[in-house]
N, C-alpha and C positions, 0 to 999 in steps of 0.2 A: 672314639678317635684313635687312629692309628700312629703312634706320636714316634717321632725318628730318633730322641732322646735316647742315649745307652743303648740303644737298639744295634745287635750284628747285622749290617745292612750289607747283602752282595750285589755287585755292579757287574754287568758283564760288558765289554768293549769300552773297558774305563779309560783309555789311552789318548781320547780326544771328543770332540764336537760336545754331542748331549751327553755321552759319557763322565767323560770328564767335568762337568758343569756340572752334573748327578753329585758326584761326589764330593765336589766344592762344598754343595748346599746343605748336605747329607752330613759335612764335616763341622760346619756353621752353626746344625741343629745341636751339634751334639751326639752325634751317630757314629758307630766303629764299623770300620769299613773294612770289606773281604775284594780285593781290584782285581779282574783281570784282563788280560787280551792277548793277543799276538802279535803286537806289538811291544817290545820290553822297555826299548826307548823312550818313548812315548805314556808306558805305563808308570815308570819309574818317576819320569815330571811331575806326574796326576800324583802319585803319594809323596812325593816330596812336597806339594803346594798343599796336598791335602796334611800332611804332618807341621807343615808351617801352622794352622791353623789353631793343628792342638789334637786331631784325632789319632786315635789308634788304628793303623793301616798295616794290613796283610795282604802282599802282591802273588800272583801266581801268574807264569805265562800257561792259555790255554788256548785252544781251538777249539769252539764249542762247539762245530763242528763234526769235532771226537769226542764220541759217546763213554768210552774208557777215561779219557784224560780228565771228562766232566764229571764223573763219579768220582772218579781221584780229588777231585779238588772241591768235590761237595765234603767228601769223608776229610780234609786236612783241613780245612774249613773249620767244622766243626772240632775235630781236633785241636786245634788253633784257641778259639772260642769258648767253647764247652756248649754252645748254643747257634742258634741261626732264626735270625727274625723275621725279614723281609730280604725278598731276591727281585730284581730290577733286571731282566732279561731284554738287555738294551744292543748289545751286538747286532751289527746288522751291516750289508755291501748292497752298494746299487746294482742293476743286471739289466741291461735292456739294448737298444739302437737298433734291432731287427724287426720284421715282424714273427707272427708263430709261423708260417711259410716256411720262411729264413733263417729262424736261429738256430744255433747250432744247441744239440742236447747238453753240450760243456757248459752252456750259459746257465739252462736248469738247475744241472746237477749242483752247479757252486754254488748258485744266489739260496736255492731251499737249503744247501745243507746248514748254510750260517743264518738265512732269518727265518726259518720254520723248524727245521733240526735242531738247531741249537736253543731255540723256546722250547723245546719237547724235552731236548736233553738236559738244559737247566730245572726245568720243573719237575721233572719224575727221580734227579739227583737230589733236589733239595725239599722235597716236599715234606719229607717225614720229617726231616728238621724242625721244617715249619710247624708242623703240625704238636710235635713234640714239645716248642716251646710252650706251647698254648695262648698266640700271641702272633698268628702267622701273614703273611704278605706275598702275594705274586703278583707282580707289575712286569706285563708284557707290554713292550713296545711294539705297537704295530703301524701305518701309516696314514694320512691321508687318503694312499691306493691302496687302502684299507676297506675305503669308503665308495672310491670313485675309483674305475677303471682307468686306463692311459693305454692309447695305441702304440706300439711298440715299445713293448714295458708288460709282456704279460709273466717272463720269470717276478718280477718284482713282486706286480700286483699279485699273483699267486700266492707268493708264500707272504704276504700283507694280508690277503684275506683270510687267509690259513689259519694263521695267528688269531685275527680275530672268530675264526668262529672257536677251537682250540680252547682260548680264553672265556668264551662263553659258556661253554661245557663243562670247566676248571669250576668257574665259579657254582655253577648247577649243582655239581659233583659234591661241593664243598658244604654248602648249603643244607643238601640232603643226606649228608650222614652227619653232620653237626659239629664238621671240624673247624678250629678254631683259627682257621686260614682265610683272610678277606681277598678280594682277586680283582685288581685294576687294571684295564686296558686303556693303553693312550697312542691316541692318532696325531702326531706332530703332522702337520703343515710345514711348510717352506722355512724350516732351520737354517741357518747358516754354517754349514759346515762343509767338510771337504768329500764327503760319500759324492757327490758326481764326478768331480776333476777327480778323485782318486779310483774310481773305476774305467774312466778313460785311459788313466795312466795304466792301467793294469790289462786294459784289452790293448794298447800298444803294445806293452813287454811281452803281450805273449803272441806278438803279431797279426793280430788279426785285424782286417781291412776296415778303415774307420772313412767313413763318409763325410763332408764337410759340410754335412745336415747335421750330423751328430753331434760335431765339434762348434758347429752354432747353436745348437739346443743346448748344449752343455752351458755354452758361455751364456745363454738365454736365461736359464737357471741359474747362474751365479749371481749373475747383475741384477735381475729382478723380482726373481721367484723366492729363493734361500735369504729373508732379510730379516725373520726373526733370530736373537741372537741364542744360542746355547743355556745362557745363563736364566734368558727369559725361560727358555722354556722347560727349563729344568727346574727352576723357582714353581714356574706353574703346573709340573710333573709332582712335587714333593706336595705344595697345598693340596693337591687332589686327594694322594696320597691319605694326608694327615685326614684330611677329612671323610675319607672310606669312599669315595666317590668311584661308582664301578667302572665308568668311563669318563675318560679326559679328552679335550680336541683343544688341541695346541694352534691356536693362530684363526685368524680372522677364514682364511682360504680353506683350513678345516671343519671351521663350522658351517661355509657356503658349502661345502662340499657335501656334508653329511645333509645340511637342508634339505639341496636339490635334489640327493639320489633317495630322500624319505619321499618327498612332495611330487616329485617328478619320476617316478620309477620306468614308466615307457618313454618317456620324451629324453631324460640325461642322456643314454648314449649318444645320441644325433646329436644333442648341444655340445655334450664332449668334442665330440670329434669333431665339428665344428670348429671349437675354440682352440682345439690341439691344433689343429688344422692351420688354421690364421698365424698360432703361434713362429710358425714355420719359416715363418717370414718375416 
């Protein structure tokens, strides 16, 4: 069992949604906590609620993004600690409203450097830690369109599936030369958090043309897709966790999801797009 008890547990994109609910729970257990994000405002809340609790909380603002700033903050980490036990590679930005036709390369470049770059960059910073302890943990968050595709949504899906296979490999890796690191991938389903409306807001600030398809899928996803809560799914991120379980699926929509694309491998796309399709309206 992988128990979160006195455990140096690091969060990446601690600053809100699953993040922040990570570290709630992780603080609950019993677990000393390494927070970051790019967000400081927002991070600062998450250890102040997490210090109301009772745990011991080390914030650093990072862009995980930057390959430099996440080695720096693996070595102060440790520094910090004296140890590192499980790393939670939760940071992540939505990327989509085009198709591949149409998106612009900007879309790409942002969405993989924070949810595929920054899994790479956490893992390869923190792993010797891990390994060191004798006692080790990598939890990659990956998604839903981890599992299933989505039309206009292929930056997303891309570095989703990326992730997953990345993590797959992790764990092969780990396995086969006998280090003492376990490796959980988890596909969240429709969270309630703000990664849609807050990528909206971010392709408006930097002007670019937003469709009022967009701006109704968006709201489409808040109202009915995003209803499990943070908490839920960070509760059910930590039990998997504890219990070494190599893959997690967060939410009723993650598990139909992973069903249909095991059961159905030639037929899902057409009912995908199908249902994307309907969605639309």
């Amino acid at each position: 069992m992988s128990t979160v008890r006195d455990k140096v547990v690091v969060i990446t994109g601690a600053a809100g949604g699953i993040g922040r609910a990570l570290a709630l729970d992780v603080a609950r257990r019993g677990g000393r906590l390494a927070l970051s994000d790019v967000d400081e405002r927002g991070l600062a809340d998450t250890a102040a609620l997490a210090r109301a609790i009772g745990a011991e909380v080390h914030t650093s603002r990072v862009d995980v993004a930057d390959r430099a700033a996440v080695r720096a903050h693996a070595a102060d980490v440790h520094a910090h600690f004296g140890q590192v036990h499980q790393l939670y590679n939760n940071a992540g930005i939505a990327g989509g409203g085009a198709t591949i036709l149409d998106a612009d390369w900007e879309i790409y470049d942002r969405v993989l450097a924070v949810n595929l770059w920054g899994v790479l960059h956490g893992t390869r910073a923190f792993l010797p830690h891990l390994v060191a302890s004798g006692d080790g943990h990598v939890i990659n968050i990956s998604s839903l369109n981890g599992l299933l595709a989505q039309p206009e949504l292929a930056p997303y899906c891309t570095s989703k599936f990326a992730v997953r296979g990345f993590t797959e490999t992790l764990r092969l890796e780990m396995l086969q030369a006998g280090h003492p690191v376990r490796v959980t991938l988890v596909h969240p389903g429709g969270v309630r958090t703000n990664i849609a409306s807050a990528a909206l807001a971010e392709a408006r600030g930097r002007g670019e043309p937003i469709t009022d398809e967009y701006e109704a899928r968006i709201r489409f996803y808040n109202d009915h897709l995003l209803r499990l809560s943070p908490r839920q799914a960070a509760q059910a991120i930590v039990r998997g966790v504890e219990a070494d379980h190599p893959r997690v699926l967060i939410g009723l929509d993650a598990r139909i999801a992973d069903l249909t694309a095991r059961a159905l491998p030639r037929a899902y796309p057409a009912l995908a797009g199908l249902l994307f399709q309907l969605l639309r309206y």
